[in-house]
KEDRENVO-826204 format. One line per field, with one value per residue (C-alpha): residue number from 1; residue in one letter; x, y, z. Coordinates in steps of 0.5 Angstrom, whole numbers, plus 2048, in hexadecimal, padded with zeros to 3 digits. Layout:
N
k: NUM	...
r: a	...
X: X	...
Y: Y	...
Z: Z	...
***
This chain:
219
k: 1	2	3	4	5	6	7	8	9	10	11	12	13	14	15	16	17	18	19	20	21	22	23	24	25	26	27	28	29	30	31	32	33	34	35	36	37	38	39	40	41	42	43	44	45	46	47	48	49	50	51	52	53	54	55	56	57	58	59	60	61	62	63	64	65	66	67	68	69	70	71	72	73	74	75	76	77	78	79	80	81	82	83	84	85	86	87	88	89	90	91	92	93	94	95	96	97	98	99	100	101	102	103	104	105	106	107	108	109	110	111	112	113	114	115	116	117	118	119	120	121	122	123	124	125	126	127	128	129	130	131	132	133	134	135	136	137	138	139	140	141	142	143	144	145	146	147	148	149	150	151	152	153	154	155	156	157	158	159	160	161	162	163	164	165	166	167	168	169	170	171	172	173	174	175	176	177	178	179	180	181	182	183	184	185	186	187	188	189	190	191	192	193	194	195	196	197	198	199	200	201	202	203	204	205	206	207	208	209	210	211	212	213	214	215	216	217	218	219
r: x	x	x	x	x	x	x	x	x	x	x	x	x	x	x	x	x	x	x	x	x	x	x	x	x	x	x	x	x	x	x	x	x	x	x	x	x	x	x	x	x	x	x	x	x	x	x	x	x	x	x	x	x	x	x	x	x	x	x	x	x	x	x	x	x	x	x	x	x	x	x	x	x	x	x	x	x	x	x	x	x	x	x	x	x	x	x	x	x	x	x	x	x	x	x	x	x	x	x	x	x	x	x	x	x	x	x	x	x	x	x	x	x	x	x	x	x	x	x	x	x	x	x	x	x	x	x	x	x	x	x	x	x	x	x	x	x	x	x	x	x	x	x	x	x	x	x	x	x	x	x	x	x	x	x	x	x	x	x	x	x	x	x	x	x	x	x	x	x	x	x	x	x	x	x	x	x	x	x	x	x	x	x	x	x	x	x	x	x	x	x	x	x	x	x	x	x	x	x	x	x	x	x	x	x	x	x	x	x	x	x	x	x	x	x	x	x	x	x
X: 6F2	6F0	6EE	6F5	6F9	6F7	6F9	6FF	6FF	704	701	705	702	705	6FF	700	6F8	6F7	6FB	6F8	6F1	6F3	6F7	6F0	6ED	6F1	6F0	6EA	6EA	6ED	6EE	6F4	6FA	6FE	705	707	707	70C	70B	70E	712	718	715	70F	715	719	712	710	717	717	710	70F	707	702	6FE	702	6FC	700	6FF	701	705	70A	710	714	713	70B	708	709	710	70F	70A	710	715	710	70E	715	718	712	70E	709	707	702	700	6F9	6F9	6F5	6F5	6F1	6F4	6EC	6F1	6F1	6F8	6FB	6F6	6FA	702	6FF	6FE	704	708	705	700	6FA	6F4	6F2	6EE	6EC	6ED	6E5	6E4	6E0	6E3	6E0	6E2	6E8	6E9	6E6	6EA	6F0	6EE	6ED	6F3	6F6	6F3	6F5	6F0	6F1	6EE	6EB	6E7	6E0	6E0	6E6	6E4	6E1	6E5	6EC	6E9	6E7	6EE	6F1	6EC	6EF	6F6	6F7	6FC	6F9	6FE	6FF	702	705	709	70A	70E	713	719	71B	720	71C	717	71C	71E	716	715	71B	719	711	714	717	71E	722	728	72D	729	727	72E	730	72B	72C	733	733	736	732	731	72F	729	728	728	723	71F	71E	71D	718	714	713	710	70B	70A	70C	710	711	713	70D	709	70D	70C	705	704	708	704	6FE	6FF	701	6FB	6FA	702	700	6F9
Y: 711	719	718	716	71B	721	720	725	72A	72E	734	735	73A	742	746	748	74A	742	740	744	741	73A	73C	73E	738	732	735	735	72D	729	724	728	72B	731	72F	735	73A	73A	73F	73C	735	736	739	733	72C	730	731	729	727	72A	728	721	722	71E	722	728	72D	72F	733	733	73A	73C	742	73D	737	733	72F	729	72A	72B	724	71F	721	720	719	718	71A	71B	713	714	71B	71A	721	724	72A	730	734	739	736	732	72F	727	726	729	724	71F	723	722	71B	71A	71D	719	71E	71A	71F	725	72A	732	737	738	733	734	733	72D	729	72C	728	721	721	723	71D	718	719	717	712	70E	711	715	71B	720	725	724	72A	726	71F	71E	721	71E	717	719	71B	715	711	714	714	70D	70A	703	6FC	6FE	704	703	6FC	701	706	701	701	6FB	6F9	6FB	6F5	6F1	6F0	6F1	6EA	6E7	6E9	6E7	6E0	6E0	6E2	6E4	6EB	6E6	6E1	6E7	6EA	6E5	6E3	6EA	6EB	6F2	6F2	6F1	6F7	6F9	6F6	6F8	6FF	6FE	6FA	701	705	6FF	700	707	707	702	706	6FF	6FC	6F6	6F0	6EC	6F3	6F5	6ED	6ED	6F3	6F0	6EB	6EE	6F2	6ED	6EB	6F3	6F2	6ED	6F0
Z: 8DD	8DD	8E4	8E7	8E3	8DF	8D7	8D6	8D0	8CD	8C8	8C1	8BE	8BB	8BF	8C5	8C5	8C3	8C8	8CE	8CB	8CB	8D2	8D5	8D2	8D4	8DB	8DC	8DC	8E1	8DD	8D9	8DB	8D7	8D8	8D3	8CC	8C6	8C1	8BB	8BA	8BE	8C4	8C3	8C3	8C9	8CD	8CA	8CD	8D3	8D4	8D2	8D0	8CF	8CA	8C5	8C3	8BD	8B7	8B0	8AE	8B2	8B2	8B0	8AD	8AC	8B2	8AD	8AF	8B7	8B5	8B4	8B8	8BE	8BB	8BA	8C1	8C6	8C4	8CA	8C8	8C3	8BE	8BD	8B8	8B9	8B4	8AF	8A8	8A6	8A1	89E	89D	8A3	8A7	8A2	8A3	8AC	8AB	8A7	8AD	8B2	8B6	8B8	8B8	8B3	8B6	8B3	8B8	8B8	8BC	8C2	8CA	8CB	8C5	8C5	8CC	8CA	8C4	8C9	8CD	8C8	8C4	8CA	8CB	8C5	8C0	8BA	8B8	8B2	8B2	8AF	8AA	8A6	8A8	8A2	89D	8A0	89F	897	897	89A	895	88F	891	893	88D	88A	88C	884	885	88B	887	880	884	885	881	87C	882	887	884	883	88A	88D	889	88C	893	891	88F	897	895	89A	898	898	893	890	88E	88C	888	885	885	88A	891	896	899	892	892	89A	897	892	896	89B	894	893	899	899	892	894	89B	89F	8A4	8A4	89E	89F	89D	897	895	896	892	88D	88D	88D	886	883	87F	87D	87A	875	873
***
């Protein structure tokens, strides 16, 4: 795929020093091509629109917003761009708030030219990538951090629950309201409140998740 066509890079990031070292890398291999620079948010999504990149190198402090910020809008706006952050922050919970907001690798600016393009390669590829040096205590984080079915389900309030059992039983919203005595859009409304405290999508994973913490409810 690089062979046919360099993978485009737009660069994010607030010094002009680091952008001129990146700059000089990214010419040095054939298989990537500079498209242009921003030096803070705005300047990063006007480059990104105008350029339509494959890969963004993106930092996380800027003069006018977080890296955090640049991330979504990117992954909202720009679907076939995909976000590499490179950054001097060795810090778990940021790693945490660049995987939240959708960038596909974390690398620390220590990393060396040869790496930096490989990781460039692959995320474009599809891959994800982390930085070694936080791998380890990323993964420690996540495992701490991952709420039980339990706590997911105690999270609810006593409607909320009320209407998840429904919608476990294979009820639908119509069927639910009237059961309930709510209008039906009610129960659509808690339904969305539902999913984003379970942190699903779909009925059919909220009912699982239901079901699953049923024997730990009755304990």
């Amino acid at each position: 795929m690089s062979a046919l066509r360099p993978v485009s890079i737009v660069i994010v990031d607030d010094s002009e020093v680091v952008r001129a070292g990146l700059s000089a890398l990214l010419g040095s291999s054939d298989q990537l091509e500079l498209r242009g620079e921003g030096h803070d948010v705005a300047s990063g999504l006007a480059t990104v629109a105008e350029h339509e990149p494959d890969v963004v190198l993106l930092d996380i402090r800027l003069p006018d917003g977080t890296g955090f910020d640049a991330c979504r809008q990117i992954c909202r706006s720009h679907t076939n761009t995909r976000v590499l952050i490179l950054t001097s922050v060795e810090d778990e919970e940021m790693v945490d708030n660049a995987i939240r907001a959708g960038a596909h690798g974390y690398l620390l600016k220590e990393v060396n030219g040869t790496a930096l393009i490989q990781a460039i390669l692959d995320v474009h590829a599809g891959k994800s990538i982390l930085d070694p040096a936080i791998t380890a205590r990323v993964l420690s984080l996540v495992r701490s951090n991952v709420p039980s079915t339990r706590d997911l389900i105690d999270s609810l309030s006593r409607q909320e629950s009320r209407i998840l059992a429904l919608i476990a039983e294979g009820k639908t919203n119509k069927e639910v309201a009237a059961e309930m005595g709510l209008a039906e859009k009610t129960v659509k409304n808690y339904l969305s409140t539902v999913f984003e405290k379970l942190h699903v999508s779909r009925r059919a994973q909220a009912a699982a998740l239901y079901a699953q913490s049923k024997p730990e409810r009755r304990s």
